[in-house]
C-alpha positions as CSV (number, residue, x, y, z in Angstrom):
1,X,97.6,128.7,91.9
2,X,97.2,125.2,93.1
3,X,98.5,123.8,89.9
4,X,101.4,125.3,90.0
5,X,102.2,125.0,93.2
6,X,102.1,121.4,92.6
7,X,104.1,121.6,89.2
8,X,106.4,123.3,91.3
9,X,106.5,120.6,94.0
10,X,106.4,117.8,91.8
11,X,109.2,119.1,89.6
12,X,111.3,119.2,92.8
13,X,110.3,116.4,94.5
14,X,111.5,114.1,91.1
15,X,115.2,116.1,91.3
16,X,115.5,115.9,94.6
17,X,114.4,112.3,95.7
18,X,113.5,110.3,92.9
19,X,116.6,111.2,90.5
20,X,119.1,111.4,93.7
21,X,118.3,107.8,95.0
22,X,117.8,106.9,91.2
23,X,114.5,105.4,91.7
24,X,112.1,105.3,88.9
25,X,108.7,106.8,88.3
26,X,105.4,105.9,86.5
27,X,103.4,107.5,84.0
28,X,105.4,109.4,81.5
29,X,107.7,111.0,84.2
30,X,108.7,107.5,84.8
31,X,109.2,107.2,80.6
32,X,111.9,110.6,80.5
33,X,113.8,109.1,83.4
34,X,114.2,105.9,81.5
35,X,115.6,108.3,78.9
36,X,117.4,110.0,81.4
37,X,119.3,106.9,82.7
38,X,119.7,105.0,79.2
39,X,120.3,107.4,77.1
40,X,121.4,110.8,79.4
41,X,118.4,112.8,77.8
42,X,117.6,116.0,79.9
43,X,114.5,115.2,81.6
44,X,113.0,118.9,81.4
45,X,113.3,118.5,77.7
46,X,111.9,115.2,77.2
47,X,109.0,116.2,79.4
48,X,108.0,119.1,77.0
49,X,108.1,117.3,73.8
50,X,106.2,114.2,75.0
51,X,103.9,116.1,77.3
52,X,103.2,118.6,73.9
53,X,102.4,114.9,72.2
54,X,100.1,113.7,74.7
55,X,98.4,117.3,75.0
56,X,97.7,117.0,71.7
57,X,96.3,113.5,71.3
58,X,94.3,114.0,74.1
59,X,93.2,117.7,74.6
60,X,89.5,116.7,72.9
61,X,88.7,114.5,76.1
62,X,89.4,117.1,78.0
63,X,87.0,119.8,79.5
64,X,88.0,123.6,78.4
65,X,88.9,124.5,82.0
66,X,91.2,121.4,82.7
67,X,92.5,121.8,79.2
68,X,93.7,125.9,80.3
69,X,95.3,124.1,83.7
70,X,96.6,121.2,81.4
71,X,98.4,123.5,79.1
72,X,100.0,125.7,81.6
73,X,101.6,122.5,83.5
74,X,102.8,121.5,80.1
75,X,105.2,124.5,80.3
76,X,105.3,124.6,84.0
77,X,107.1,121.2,84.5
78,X,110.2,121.3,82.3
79,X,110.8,124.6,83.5
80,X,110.8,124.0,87.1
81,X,112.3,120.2,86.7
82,X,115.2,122.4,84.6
83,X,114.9,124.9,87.6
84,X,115.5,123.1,90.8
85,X,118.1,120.4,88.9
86,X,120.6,122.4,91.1
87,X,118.8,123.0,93.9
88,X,120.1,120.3,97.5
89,X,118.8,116.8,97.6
90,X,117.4,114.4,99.9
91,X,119.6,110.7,99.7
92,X,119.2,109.3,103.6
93,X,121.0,106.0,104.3
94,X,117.6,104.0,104.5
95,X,116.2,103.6,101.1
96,X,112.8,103.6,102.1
97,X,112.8,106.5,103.9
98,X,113.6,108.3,100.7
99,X,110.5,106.0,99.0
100,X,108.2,107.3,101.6
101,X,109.2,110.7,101.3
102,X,108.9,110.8,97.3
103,X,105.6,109.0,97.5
104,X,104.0,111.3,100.3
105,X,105.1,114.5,98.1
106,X,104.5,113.6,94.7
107,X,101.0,112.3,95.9
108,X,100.4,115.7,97.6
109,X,101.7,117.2,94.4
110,X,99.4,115.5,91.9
111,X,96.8,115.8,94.6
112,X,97.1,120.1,94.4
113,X,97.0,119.6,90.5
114,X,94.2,117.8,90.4
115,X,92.1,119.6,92.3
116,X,93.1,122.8,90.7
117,X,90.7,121.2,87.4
118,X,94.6,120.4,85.9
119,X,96.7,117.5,84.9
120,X,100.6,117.3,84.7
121,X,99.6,116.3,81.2
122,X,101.3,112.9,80.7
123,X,99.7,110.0,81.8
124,X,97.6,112.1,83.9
125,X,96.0,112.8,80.9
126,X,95.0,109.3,80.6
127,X,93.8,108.4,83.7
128,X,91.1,111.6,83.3
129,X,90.1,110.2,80.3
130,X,89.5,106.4,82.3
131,X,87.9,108.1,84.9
132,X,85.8,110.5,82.2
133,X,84.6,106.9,80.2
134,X,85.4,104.1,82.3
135,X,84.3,105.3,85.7
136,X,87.8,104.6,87.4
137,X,88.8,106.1,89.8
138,X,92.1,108.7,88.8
139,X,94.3,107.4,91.5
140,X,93.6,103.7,90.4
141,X,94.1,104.6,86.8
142,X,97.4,106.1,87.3
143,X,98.6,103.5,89.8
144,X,97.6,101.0,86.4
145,X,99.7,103.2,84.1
146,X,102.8,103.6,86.7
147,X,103.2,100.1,87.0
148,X,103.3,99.0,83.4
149,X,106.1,102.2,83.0
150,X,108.0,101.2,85.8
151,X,108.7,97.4,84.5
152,X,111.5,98.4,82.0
153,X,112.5,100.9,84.9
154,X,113.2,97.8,86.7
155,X,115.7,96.1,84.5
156,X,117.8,99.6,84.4
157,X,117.7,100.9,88.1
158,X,117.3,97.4,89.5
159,X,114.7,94.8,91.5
160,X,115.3,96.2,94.5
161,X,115.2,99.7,93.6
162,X,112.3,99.0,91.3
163,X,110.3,97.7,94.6
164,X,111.0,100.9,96.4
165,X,109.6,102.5,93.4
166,X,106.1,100.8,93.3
167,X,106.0,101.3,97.1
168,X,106.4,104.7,96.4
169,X,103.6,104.9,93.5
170,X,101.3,103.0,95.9
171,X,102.0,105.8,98.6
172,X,101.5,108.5,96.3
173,X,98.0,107.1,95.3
174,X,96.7,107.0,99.2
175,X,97.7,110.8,99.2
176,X,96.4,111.5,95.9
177,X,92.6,109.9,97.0
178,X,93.1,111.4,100.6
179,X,93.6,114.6,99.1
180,X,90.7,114.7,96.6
181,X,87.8,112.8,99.1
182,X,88.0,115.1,102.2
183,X,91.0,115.8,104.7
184,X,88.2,114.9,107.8
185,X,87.0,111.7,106.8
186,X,83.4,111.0,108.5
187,X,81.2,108.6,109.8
188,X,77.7,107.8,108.6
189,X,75.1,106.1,111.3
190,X,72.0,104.6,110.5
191,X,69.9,103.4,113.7
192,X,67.2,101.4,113.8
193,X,65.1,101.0,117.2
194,X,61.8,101.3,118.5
195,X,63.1,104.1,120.8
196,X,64.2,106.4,117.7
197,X,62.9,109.7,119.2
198,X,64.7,109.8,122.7
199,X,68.3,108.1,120.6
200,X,67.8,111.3,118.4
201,X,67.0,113.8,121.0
202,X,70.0,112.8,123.2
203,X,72.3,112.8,120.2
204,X,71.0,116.1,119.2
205,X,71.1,117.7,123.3
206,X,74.6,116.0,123.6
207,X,76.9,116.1,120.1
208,X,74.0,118.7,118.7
209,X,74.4,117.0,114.9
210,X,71.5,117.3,112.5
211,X,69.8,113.7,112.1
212,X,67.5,112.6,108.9
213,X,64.5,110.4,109.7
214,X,63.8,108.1,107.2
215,X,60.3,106.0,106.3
216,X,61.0,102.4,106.2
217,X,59.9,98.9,106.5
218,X,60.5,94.9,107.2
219,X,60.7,93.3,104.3
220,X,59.5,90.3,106.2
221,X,57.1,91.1,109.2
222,X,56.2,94.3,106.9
223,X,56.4,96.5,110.2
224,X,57.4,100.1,109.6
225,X,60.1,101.5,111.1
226,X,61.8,104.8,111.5
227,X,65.8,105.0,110.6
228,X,67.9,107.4,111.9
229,X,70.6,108.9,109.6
230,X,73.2,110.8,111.3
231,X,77.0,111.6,110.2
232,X,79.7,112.7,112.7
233,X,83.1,113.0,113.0
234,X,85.5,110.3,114.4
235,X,85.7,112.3,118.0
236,X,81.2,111.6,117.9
237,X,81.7,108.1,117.4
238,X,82.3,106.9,120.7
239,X,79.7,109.1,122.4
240,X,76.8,108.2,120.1
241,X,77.7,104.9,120.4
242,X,76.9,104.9,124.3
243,X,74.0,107.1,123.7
244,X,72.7,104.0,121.5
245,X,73.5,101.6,123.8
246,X,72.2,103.3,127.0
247,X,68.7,103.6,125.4
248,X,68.1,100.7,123.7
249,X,71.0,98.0,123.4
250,X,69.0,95.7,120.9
251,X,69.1,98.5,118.3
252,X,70.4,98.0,115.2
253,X,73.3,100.0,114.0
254,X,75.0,100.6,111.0
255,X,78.3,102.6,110.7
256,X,79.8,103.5,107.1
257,X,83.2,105.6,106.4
258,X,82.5,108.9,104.4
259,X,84.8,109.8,102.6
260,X,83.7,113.6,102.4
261,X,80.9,115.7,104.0
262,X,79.8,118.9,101.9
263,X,76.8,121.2,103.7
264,X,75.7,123.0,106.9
265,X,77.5,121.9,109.8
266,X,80.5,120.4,108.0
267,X,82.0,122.5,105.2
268,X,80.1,126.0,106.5
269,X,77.8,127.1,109.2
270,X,75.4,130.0,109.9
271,X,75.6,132.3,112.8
272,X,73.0,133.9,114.4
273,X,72.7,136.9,112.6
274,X,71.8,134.4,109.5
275,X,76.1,135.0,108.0
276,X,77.4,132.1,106.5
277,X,81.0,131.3,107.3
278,X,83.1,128.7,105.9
279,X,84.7,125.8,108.3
């Protein structure tokens, strides 16, 4: 479901923006819209016979579920990108609004595809196989391959348009990592202070979050020392901040971004019958 959905919204998004305003595209998309523009190929057929190409070259890197999803945007794409050729378009005076607006979809697009376990195939394709061996991240990868494709792009739709175009790739990639690491971004805390057990009794009477003690030590004066690990969201921050500071204000604090929090108290909680229920 979520891959096509975002076949479906990628497919449109590439009629109605990124053809319209005659921007460009990375990856391979960006390859059958050079086709398009040079040489008038349909895009929805060029899609299916390089996509098939790529599939097949690459389809042994691939894990068996990815390679199901894989194969089903193969055929997904050029049908809806033939589908929704007709369908209205979005050209506003401003340029970059139209650069935002392609970025911010085709980002959420790829995003849905990707985690469905699928690719668009293409230069997707790639990029899993970077992040499979070479431990890069996916959005990275394909931000790598879209700006190599979009340099010929430039000398056909032009330097200006070509700019809007890597904005727009940039954009997508943001989405792309925002979708895949968490839509509620956390915080991670990691207190150090002599006056550990009343900081993590407040924190736990006031924001009631679960808190990790952990066993450490000086590495110079060898004293040992308990750490308090707590995550919270951004709204906690503030709060346990003053907690901190009210109790001991020559603690030593440490506050990290998460990215994404998975367990009790985040992604599900219990009730008090003992039913677990999902956030």
């Amino acid at each position: 479901m979520l891959v096509t959905l975002g076949c479906f919204l990628f497919s449109y998004t590439i009629n109605a923006v990124v053809i319209a305003n005659h921007f460009g595209e990375g990856g391979l998309t960006g390859v059958t819209l050079l086709m398009f523009y040079t040489l008038n190929i349909d895009p929805a057929l060029s899609s299916l016979v390089l996509n098939v190409f790529l599939l097949i070259v690459g389809y042994r890197y691939l894990e068996k579920k990815t390679m199901i999803y894989t194969v089903l945007a193969v055929f997904e794409l050029p049908m809806f990108l033939k589908y929704t050729q007709e369908w209205p378009v979005f050209v506003p005076e401003n340029l970059v609004v139209a650069s935002v607006a392609a970025g911010v979809f085709v980002g959420i697009a790829l995003g849905l595809v990707i985690l469905g376990k699928g690719t668009t195939a293409g230069t997707d394709i790639i990029a899993m196989m970077m992040n499979k061996y070479l431990g890069w991240p996916v959005s990275s990868s394909l931000l790598v391959i879209d700006t190599i494709v979009v340099t010929p792009l430039a000398f056909v739709i032009g330097f200006e348009k070509a700019v809007l175009t890597l904005m727009m790739l940039f954009i997508a990639s943001k989405v792309i990592n925002f979708i895949l690491e968490g839509f509620n971004p956390r915080k991670a805390i990691m207190i150090i202070s002599n006056q550990y057990e009343l900081i993590g009794q407040k924190i736990q009477e006031q924001l009631d979050r679960g808190i990790t003690v952990l066993d450490g030590h000086g590495f110079y004066s060898k004293d040992k020392r308990q750490v308090l690990y707590v995550v919270v969201n951004r709204q906690q921050l503030m709060p346990i901040q003053r907690i901190i500071h009210e109790i001991d204000p020559n603690a030593f604090v440490i506050i990290t971004d998460v990215n994404q929090v998975i367990g009790e108290g985040f992604t599900f909680y219990f009730d008090d019958s003992g039913n677990k229920f999902l956030h």
